[in-house]
N, C-alpha and C positions, 0 to 999 in steps of 0.2 A: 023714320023710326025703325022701318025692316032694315036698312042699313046699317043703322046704329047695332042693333039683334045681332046682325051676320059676322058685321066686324070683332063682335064680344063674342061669338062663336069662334071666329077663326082665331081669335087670341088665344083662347082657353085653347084650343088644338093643339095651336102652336107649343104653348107651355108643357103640354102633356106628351107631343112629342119630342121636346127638349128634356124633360125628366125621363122618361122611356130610354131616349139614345145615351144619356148620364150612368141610368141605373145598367143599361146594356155595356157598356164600356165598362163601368166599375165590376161588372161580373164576370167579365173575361179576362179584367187585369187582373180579378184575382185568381182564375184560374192559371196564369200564366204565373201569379205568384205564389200557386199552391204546386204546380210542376218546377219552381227553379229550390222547392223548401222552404218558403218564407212564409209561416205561420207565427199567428196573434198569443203568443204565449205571455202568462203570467204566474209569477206565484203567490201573488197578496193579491189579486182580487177576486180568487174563489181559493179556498182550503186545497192543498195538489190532492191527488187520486195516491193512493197505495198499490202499485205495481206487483212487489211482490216483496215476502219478510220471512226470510230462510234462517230455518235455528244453523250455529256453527259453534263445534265443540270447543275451539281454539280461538281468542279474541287474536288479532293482530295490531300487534304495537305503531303507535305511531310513528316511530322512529325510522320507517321505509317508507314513504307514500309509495312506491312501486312496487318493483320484486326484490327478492336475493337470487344470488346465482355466485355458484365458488368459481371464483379466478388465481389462475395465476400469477403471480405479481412480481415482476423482476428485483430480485434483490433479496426477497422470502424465502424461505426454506419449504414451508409448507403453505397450500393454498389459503387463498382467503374469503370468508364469506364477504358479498360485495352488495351493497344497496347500489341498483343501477339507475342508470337512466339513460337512455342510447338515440341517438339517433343515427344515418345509414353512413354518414363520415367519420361521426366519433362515438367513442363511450366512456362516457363517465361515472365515479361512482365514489360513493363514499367505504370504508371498511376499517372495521377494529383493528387495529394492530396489536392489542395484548398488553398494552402497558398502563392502565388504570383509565381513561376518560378519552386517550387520542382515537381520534378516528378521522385521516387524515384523505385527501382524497388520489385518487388515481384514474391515470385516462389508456384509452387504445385507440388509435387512429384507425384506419379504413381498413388496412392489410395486415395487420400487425397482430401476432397469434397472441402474446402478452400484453398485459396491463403495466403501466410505469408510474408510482407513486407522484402525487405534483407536492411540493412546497411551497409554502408561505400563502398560507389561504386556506380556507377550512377548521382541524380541527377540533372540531365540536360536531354531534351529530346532526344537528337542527342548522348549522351553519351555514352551507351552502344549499342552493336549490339552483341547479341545470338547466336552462330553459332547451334542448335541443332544436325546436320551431326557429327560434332566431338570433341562435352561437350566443346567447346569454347565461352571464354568473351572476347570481341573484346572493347577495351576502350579506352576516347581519357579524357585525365588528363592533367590538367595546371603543367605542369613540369619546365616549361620557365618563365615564367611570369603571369598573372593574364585575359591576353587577347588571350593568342595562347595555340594550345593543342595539346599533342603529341600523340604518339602511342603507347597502352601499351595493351599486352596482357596474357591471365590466360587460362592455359590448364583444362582439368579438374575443370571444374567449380563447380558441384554438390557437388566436394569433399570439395571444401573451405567453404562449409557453414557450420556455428554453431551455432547449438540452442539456443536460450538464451530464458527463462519468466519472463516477469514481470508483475508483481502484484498489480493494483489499487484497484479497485472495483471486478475487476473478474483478471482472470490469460490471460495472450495474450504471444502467442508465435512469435519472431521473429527470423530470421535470421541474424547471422553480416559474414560479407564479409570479408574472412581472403588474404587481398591484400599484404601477403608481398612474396617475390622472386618469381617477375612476369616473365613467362618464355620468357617474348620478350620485348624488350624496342627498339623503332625504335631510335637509336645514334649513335652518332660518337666515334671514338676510344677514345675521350677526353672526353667520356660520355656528352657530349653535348646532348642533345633530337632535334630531327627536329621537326619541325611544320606540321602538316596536316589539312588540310581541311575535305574532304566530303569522307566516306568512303562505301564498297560497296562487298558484297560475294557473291560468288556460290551458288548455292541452295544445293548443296553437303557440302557445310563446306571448302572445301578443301583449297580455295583461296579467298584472300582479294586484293580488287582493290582499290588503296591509293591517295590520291590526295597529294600530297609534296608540301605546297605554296610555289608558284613561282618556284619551280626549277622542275616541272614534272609529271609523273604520276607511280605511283610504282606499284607492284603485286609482294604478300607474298605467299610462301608455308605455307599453316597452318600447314601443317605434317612433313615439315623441319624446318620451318621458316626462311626458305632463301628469302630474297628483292630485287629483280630487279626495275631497273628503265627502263621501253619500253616505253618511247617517252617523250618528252621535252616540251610538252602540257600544259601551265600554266597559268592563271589567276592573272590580277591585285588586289590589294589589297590597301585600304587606299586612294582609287581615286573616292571615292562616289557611286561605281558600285563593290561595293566588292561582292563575288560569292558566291551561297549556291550551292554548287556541292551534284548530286547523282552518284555514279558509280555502277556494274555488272558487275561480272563475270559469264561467261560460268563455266560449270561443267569441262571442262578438261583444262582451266586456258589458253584457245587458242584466245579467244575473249573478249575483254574487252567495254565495253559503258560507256562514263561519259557526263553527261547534266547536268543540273541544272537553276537555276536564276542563269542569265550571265555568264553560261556556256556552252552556245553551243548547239552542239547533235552531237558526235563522235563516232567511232567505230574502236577499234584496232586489227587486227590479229598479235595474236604474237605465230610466226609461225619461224619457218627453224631456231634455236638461234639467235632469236634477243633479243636484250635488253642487258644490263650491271647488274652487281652485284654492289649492291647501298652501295661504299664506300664513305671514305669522299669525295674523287677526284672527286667522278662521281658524286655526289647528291649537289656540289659547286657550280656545272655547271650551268648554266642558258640562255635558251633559243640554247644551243648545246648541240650536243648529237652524238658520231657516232656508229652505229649498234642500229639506232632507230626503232622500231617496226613500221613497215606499218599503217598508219593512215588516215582513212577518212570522211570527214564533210559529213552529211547527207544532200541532198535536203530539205527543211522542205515547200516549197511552193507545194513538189505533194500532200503532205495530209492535209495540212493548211494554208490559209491564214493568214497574219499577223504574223507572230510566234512570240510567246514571250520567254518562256520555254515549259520545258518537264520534267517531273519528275515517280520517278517510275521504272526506269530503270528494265528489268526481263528476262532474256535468259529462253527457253525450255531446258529442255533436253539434246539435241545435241547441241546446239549453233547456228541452225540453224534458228529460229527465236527471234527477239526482240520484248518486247511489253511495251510498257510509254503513259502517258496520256500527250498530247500537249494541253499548253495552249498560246491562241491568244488574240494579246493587242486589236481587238474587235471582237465580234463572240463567237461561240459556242467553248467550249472544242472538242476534240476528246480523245477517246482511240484508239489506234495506234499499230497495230500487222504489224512488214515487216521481211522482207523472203530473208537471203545471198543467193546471185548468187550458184548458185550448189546444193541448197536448194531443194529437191524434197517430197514430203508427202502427201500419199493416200488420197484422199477429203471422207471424214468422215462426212454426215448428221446427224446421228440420233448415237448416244452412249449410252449403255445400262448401269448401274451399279446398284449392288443392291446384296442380297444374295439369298438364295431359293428359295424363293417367286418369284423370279425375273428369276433368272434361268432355272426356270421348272424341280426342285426335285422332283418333283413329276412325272414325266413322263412313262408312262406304258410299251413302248415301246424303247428298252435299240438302237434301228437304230435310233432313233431322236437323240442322245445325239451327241451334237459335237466332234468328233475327237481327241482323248487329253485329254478330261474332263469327263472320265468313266474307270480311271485307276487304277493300285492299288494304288498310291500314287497322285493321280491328277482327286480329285473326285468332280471336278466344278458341275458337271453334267448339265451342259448349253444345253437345248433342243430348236432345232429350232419351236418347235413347245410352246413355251413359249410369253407370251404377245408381250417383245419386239419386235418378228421379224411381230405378227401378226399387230400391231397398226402399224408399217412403212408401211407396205400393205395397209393397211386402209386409212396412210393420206397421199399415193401417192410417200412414197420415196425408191428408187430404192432397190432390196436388195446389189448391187453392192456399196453403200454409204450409207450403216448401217451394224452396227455390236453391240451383245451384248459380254461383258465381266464380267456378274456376275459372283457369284462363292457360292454355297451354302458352308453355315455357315460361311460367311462373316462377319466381325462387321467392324466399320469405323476405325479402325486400320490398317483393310487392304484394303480401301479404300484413304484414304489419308495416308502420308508419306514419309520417305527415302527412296530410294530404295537401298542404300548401309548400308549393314548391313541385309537388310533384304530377310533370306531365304524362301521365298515363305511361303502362307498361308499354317500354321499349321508349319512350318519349314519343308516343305516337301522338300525342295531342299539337304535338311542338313542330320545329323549321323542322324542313326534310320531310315530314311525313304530311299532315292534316294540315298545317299551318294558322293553326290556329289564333287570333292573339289574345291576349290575357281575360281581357271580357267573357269571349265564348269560348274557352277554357271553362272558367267559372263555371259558367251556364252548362255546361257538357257534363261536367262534372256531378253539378246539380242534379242535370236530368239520369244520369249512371244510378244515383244511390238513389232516385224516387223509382227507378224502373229495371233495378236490377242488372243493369249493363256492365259486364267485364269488363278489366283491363283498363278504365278508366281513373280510379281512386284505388286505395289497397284494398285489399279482399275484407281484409279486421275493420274498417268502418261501417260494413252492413251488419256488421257482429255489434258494432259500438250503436248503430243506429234504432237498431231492430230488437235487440235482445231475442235471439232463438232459443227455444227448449233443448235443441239440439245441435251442435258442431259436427261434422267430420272435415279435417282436415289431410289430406296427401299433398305434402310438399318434401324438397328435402336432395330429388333429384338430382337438378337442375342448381342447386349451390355445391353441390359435390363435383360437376361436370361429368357427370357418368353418361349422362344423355348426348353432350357433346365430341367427349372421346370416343363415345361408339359408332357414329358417324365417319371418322378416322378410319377406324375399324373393316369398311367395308369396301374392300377391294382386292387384289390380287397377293399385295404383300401384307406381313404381319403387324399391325399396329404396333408400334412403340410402348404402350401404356401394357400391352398385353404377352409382349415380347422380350421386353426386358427385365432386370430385377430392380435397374432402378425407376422405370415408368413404374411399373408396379406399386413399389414403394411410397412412389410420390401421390400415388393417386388413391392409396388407402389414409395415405395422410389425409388431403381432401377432403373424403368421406368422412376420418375422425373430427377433423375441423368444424365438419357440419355439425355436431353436439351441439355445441354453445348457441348456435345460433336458431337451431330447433327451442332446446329449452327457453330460449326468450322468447320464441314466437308461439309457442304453448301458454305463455304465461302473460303474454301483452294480451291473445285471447281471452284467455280467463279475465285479466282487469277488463278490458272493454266490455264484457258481457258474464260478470259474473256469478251468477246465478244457471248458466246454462253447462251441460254435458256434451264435455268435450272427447271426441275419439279421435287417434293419432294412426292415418290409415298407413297399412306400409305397403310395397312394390313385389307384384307377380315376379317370378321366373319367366324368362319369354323362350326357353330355348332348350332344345333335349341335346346336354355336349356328348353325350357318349353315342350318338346317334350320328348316320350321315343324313346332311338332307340332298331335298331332290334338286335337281338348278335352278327351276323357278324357286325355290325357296332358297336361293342363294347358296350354294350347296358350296360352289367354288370359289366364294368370294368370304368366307369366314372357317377358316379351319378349326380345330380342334382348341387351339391355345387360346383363340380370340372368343370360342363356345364357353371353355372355361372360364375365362375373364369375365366375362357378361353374367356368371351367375355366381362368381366368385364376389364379385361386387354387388350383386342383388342383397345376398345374404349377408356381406356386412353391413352394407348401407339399413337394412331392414334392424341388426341388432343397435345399430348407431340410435336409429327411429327409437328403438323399444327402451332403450338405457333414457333418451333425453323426454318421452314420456313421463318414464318412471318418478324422474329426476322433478317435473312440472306436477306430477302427482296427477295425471290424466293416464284413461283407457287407449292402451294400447293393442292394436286390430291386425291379427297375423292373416296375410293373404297370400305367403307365399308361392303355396303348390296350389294355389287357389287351381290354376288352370291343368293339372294333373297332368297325363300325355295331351293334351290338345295344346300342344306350345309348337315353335316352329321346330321342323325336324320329328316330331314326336310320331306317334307310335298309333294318336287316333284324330281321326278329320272329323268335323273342318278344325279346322284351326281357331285358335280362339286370338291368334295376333297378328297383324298382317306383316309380309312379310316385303317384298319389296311394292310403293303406292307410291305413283306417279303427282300424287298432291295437285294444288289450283295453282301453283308459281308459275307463271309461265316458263321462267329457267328451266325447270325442271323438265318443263317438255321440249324445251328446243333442245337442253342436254341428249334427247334422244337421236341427233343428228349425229353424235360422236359415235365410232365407235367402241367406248368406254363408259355407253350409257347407262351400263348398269351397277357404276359405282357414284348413279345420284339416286340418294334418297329422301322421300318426299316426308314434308312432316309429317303424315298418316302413318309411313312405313315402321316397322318394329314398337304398334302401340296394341294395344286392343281393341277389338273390330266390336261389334254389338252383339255377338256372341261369347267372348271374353268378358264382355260388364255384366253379361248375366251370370258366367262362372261369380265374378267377385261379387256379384250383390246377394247371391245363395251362400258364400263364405263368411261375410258379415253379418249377414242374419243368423248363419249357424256361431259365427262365433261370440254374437252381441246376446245372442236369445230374442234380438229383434233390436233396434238403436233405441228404441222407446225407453227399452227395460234396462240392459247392460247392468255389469256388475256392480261399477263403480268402486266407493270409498268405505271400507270396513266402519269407520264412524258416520255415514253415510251422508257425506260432506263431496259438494259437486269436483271437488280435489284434493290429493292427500299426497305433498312435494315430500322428498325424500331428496333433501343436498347433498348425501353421502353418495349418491348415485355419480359415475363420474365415465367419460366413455369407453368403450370396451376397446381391449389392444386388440393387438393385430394378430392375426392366425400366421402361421408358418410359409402360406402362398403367397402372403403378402411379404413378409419378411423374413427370408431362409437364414439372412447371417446377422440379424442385429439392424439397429436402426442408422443412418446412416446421415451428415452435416449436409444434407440437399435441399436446394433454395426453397420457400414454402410455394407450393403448386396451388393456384386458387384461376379457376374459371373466372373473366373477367370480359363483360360487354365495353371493348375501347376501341373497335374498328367499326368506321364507318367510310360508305361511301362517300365523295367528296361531293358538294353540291353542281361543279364542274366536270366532274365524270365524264368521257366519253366510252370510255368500253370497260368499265369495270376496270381497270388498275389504279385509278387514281383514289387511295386512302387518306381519310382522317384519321389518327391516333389520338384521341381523347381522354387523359386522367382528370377528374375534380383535383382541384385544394387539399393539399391533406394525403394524398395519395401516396407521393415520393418522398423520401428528402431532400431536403431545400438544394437546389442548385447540383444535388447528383447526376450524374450519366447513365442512363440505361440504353440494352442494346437490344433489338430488336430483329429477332430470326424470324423464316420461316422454315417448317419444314413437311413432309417428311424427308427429303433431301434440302439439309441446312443450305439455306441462301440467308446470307445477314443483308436485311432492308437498312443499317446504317445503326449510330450511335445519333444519340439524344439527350438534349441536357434539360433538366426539370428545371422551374422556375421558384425562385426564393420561396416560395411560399407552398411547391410541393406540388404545383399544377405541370400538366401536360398538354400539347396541343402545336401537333406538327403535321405536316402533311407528308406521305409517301407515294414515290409510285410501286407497286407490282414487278415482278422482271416479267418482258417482255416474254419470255419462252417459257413459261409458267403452262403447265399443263391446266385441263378442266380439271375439275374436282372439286374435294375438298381439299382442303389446306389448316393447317396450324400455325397462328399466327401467335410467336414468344414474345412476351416481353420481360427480359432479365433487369433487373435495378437493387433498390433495397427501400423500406418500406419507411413511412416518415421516424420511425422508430428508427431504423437503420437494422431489421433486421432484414435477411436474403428473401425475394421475393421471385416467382417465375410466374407468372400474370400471361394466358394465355384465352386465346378463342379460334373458335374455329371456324372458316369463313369459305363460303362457298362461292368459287369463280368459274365464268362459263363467258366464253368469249364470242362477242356480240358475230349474228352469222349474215352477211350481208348479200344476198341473191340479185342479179341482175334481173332487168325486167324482160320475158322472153318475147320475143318477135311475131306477132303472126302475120300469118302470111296474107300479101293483098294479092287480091287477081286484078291482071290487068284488063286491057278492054278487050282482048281476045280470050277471054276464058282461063288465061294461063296463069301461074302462079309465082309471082315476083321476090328474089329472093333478097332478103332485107338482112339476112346475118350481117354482110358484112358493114353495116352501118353500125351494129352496135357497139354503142362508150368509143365513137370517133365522130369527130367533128365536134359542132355546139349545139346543145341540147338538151334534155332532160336527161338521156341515155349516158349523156359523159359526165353526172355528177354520181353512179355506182358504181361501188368496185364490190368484187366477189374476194371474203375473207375466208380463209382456211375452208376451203368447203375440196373436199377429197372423194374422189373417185374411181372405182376397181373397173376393170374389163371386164363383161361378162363371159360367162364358163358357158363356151360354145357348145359344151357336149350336154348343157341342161336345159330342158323346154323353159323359157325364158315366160311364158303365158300360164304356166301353172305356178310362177314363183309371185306371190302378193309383193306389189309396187311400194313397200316402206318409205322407201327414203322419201317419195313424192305423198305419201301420207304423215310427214311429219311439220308441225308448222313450223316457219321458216319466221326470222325476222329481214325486214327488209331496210335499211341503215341507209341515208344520204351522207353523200364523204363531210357533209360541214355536219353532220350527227347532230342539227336542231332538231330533229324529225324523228321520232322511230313510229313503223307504221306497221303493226299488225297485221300478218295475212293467213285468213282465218283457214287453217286446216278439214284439210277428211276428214271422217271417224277412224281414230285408231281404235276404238273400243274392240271391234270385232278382231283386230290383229293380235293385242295383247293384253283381250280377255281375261282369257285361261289362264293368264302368269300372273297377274295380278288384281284380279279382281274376284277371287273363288271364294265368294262367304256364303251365309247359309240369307236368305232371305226372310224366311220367319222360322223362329226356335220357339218350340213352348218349355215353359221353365216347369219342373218337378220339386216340390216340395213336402219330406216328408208325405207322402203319396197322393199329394193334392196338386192337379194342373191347371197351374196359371197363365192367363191369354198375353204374357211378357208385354214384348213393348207397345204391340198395337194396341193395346188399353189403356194406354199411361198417355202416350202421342202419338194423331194421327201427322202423318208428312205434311206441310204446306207447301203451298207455291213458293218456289226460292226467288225472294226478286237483287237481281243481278244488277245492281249498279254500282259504278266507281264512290259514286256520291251518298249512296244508301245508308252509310257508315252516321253521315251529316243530318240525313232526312229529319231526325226526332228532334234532332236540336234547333232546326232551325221548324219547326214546326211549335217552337216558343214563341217564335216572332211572328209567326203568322194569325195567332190569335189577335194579337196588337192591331196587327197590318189591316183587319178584319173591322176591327171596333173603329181605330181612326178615321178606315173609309164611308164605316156607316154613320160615322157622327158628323164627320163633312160634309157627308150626302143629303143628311136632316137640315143641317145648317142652309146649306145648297136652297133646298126645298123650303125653308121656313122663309126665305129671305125673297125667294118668287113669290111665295103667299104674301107676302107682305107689301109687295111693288104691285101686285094682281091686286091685292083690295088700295093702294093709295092712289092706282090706274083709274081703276070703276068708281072712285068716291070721289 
């Protein structure tokens, strides 16, 4: 009977530690699934939360789901207001043309300054929808009759277009629309077309939410193109109150919204398979349905009075919030952000975005850099001791509900965006870098936008995710290439860009070029988070030209013209910034003379910018071997130091009244666009005689090392799809003394992708790498970057000496690199050396060259092998390392404890792999649970043999 007892003890145990190790596993998987973002969201099984319901003087029509933005359009006389939709290859767009109801559409390939009208498709203004996620044309065509329109769609859009010119007075190129075998026709077996109303996509591309008159509401796989119909939700028609329906999908095709004029305000989860596959049987049906998707009417009197419609429909991200403007038959509009039940998201004040400037590249001190962004492959270098974190201090917001996510050498590419498709800034996620594959991608990705990590997703998804009270943005540089040509700049001879009338020229083009592409990335802000105050920060002065500097401040390596240049181009890039503000109807933040005389050259110390910074590359430090080492500069060099972000965060407080407050919108609307706004011309420096037929200049990421590499000459040349025109020749310089690397032919479809080597007697440096062609449009194109080469330095291993057995000292030189051995697989590359000056005490001269580190290169170059240098610190200090260590900030006459109170320094942990650390610290929650559920198992299964042992 005691045995009987013991064994019904040990069962119950057993059991209790089988549910214990169940319930322990299920709670760490879900931690694992609440760090990759996979939350239990609904919107019909509790009523959603109210987020937030902003009055707006001005209702917006449905006729843009996006922006406007005026284009040029080849073949026009005058510009054209343009409904866009972009993605980073093409844009597309629809726009009036002026002649009673057309509104036909128009594209711009990747390089291409103009828009080219396309024929045979479009329009109508509800006609087309652009999926740019996945090169889809979303079309709705009178197939039926003359008054209902069906569903018709075209994979691969960019591929159906063909050039056609024609020739009046001048030549105008358009596009026609090759619409035949469309790869989706929403019918019946009988080829019959259904009719649809209002239609409605993810912001991934992936999924179309369908209105089917009168019989439903549909949702298409774009990537299968499979149709379901999830719910029996349908609209009269022909009874005087016929519906202008808008629909939305979420990004994982689980949450659907459709509103409209007289239609409602609904929300579907379609969730556990529901929904049917929309045959004839099932799409016959009318006002039945069974396995219909959960569906539920929104309150509309918690956030408005009166309701009338709602249009605009737009899921974040996750699906977890919706946002539409509600309009009321009397009273004010709202914009309208609510939150499904399960719905949870870090309350985010103040949101940083911007590139270096922004970041705090320039940081002296490598303990300031955040965690993550001072990697080998994840070199944000975002310092707490940068503007952003110091103005939240200033105008009272927590750091616990501020965060910055700049990312030095940002452009607005990686700022606005897909995130599918794209592998982190610079394709750091991708071959060549992290190597990551497509899974932990994903999961990286994941983990970026739950913990704020740069450079992994675009900077506008923690905008879309988060909804901040607050934006600043500084970007704008970095697509101009002003930060690249300055680079060039820094040497003996006069840069090109600075020297000439036609560099000059071409590179205030550039900068004007950069308009359009600000105004869209002001304005994709705004939609992604629109309820938040947005400020457009613009770029310090770094340099006093009428001044000489001293040598360590590069005195003899930028003369006067290249002095001017550098702030000749400050100040237009900044009125560029201020016009394409204006233009989005956002604050725009003057920080020009932010740093007064404290600029390099200037007139009061310390300096507020650094001036030449040997950075973490290691290039950079073995460039110290040449004697030409002081025309490499390190990413830090010509940024501001943490003295300079205190200048500009005292500038933006004085010039915002605090970012809290700012002036904002006369109708006191979070934006007030102004399309007349168009970019500013060019001043007389920039163009002394008139503008001039020179190819368009656009800074272009297409050189990469080859993944065979042995000493740096061996190049990738990489354009996308879309880049060239089909089957063109471009020719490919470098300079500044022109050597042409060869001609090149694009591939029919406008791709590039050849490999080059380097010439062999190529100096260190920097270099300018051309690429002359013409752009898929065919207009002139000059596609340039600038690329930094340092020729691998390969040191023998040196000899020490053996004593023999009599004490003496046995000389081994002449064994070295003869005979067989370890010694014959080095050679000594370009490594040069002077006599020394017999008449100078040789013991008072500091041993440089033997304090610089060396690489050490095996002739089959499987190996490179680090050999870790002295301290150069104490050598060149003084020249480059002179900042203030701590600065207290004065404000209006109150002293502020600056950065030491905002962040103290941490331990900087230095690993190749630390980049990885957080992500794979996803798996090791798993790795944790599976071991301890095995181990219970383990243990349950001896208890079990131990009592069948003893009974």
């Amino acid at each position: 009977m005691i045995a009987k007892i013991s064994k019904i003890r040990v069962f119950i145990a057993i059991i209790l530690i089988g549910v214990l190790s169940f319930s322990l596993f299920n709670s760490i998987s879900g931690v694992v699934s609440a760090e990759t973002g996979d939350v239990d969201i609904s919107w019909t099984n509790v009523p959603p939360t109210i987020f937030s319901a902003t009055d707006i003087s001005e209702m917006p029509s449905g006729i843009c789901p996006n922006y406007y933005s005026v284009k040029k359009i080849d073949g026009y006389s005058d510009d054209k207001k343009v409904c866009m939709t972009s993605s980073e290859g093409l844009r597309f767009g629809v726009f009036y043309e002026g002649n009673g109801t057309s509104y036909p559409a128009a594209v711009g390939f990747k390089f291409d300054t103009k828009m080219y009208r396309v024929n045979g498709v479009c329009g109508q203004y509800d006609n087309c929808l652009y999926l740019p996620g996945t090169d889809t044309l979303v079309t709705k065509q009178y197939l039926i009759n003359g008054w209902v329109r069906s569903l018709v769609v075209y994979k691969n859009f960019s591929h159906r277009l063909i050039p056609v010119i024609t020739t009046n007075v001048v030549s105008t190129l358009q596009y026609n629309f090759d619409a035949s075998n469309p790869d989706y026709i929403f019918k019946g077996v009988s080829d019959v077309a259904w009719a649809v109303g209002g239609i409605g996509a993810s912001e991934n591309g992936e999924w179309l939410a369908v209105e089917i008159r009168e019989r439903g509401i549909g949702l298409l796989n774009i990537n299968t193109l499979e149709m379901k119909r999830i719910s029996p939700l349908s609209f009269y028609y022909n009874y005087g109150m016929d519906p202008t329906s808008e629909l939305a999908a979420s990004n994982d095709g689980k949450h659907v919204a459709v509103m409209g004029l007289n239609a409602g305000l609904n929300v579907l989860d379609v969730v556990d398979g529901c929904g049917n596959s929309a045959t004839d049987e099932e799409v016959s049906r009318m006002g039945y349905m069974t396995n219909s998707c959960k569906l539920a009417s929104i309150n509309r009197e918690s956030f408005i009075t009166s309701f009338y419609y709602a249009v605009q429909p737009r899921f974040n991200s996750s699906g977890g919030e919706l946002s539409f403007y509600a309009y009321p038959y009397v009273g004010k509009s709202r914009q309208v952000v609510l939150r499904a039940s399960g719905y949870t998201r870090q309350r985010i004040d103040y949101l940083a975005m911007g590139d270096s400037f922004t970041s705090g590249e320039g940081e002296t001190d490598d303990n300031y850099y955040v965690n993550g962004t001072n990697d080998v492959f994840e070199k944000c270098h975002l310092s707490t001791r940068s503007y952003p974190y110091l103005i939240a201090n200033m105008s009272g917001i927590s750091p616990e509900y501020m965060r910055s996510v700049a990312c030095s050498a940002a452009t607005t590419s990686d700022v606005i965006g897909k995130d599918e498709g794209y592998f982190g800034q610079s394709n750091r996620l991708s071959t060549g870098k992290m190597n990551l594959p497509m899974s932990d991608i994903i999961l990286a990705q994941n983990q970026a936008k739950n913990n704020f990590l740069p450079g992994r997703i675009h900077q506008n998804s923690f905008a879309m995710e988060y909804k901040p009270a607050i934006i600043t943005v500084g970007i704008g540089g970095n697509d101009a290439g002003f930060m690249e040509v300055l680079r060039t700049c820094i040497g003996l001879d006069t840069c090109d860009a600075a020297d000439t009338d036609e560099g000059r020229e071409k590179m205030a083009i550039e900068i004007k070029n950069t308009f359009s592409k600000l105004v869209e990335t002001y304005k994709s802000i705004h939609i992604a988070s629109p309820n938040t105050k947005i400020y457009a920060i613009g770029y310090p002065k770094i340099i006093d030209e009428n001044k000489d500097c001293s040598w360590y401040n590069l005195g003899f390596l930028l003369n006067h013209a290249e002095k001017q240049f550098m702030n000749e181009g400050i100040v237009y890039l900044n009125e560029v910034i201020s016009s394409a503000a204006r233009a989005a109807g956002i604050e725009y933040v003057n920080i020009q003379d932010a740093y007064g005389d404290n600029v390099l050259c200037g007139s009061s110390s310390p300096s507020a910018v650094n001036a030449i910074q040997l950075g973490d590359d290691d290039a950079l430090i073995n460039s110290l071997n040449n004697i030409d080492w002081m025309k490499i500069l390190g990413q830090e060099g010509f940024h501001p130091n943490s003295f300079g972000h205190i200048f500009t965060a005292n500038t933006i407080f004085r010039e915002t009244e605090g970012i809290s407050n700012g002036r904002g919108c006369s109708s006191g609307e979070v934006i007030c666009p102004d399309l007349t706004i168009v970019a500013p011309e060019l001043s007389s420096y920039w163009l002394p005689d008139g503008y001039h037929d020179y190819p368009t200049q656009q800074v272009t990421d297409f050189v990469s090392d080859r993944l065979d590499s042995v000493d740096g000459r061996q190049k990738q040349l990489i354009l996308e799809a879309g880049s060239l025109a089909p089957n063109s020749f471009v020719e490919v310089v470098m300079k500044s003394n022109p050597i042409s690397l060869g001609y090149f032919e694009a591939s029919s479809d406008g791709l590039l992708d050849v490999s080059v080597d380097l010439p062999v007697e190529l100096e260190e440096g920097y270099h300018t790498v051309h690429l002359y062609g013409t752009s898929h449009s065919g207009e002139l194109i000059d596609l340039y970057q600038v690329i930094e080469y340092v020729k691998p330095i390969v040191v023998p291993e040196i000899p020490q000496p053996v004593e023999d057995n009599t004490g003496g000292v046995v000389d081994v030189s002449d064994n070295t690199n003869t005979g067989t051995g370890a010694n014959t697989d080095v050679d000594v590359v370009d490594v040069e050396t002077k006599p020394a000056d017999s008449s100078s005490d040789i013991s008072d001269i500091p041993d440089i060259e033997n304090e610089i580190p060396r690489l050490i290169i095996n002739k089959d170059m499987s190996q490179i092998i680090r050999k870790e240098p002295k301290s150069i610190d104490a050598i060149i200090n003084d020249i480059v390392n002179k900042q203030p260590q701590d600065i207290a900030v004065v404000i209006d006459g109150q002293e502020v404890k600056g950065v030491s109170t905002i962040a103290s320094p941490k331990t900087l942990e230095l690993s190749e792999n630390s980049s990885l650390q957080n992500s794979e610290n996803l798996f090791d929650y798993t790795k944790v649970g599976l071991i301890g559920f095995v181990a219970v198992l383990i243990i349950t299964l001896l208890i079990k043999r131990i009592i069948k042992f003893q009974g």
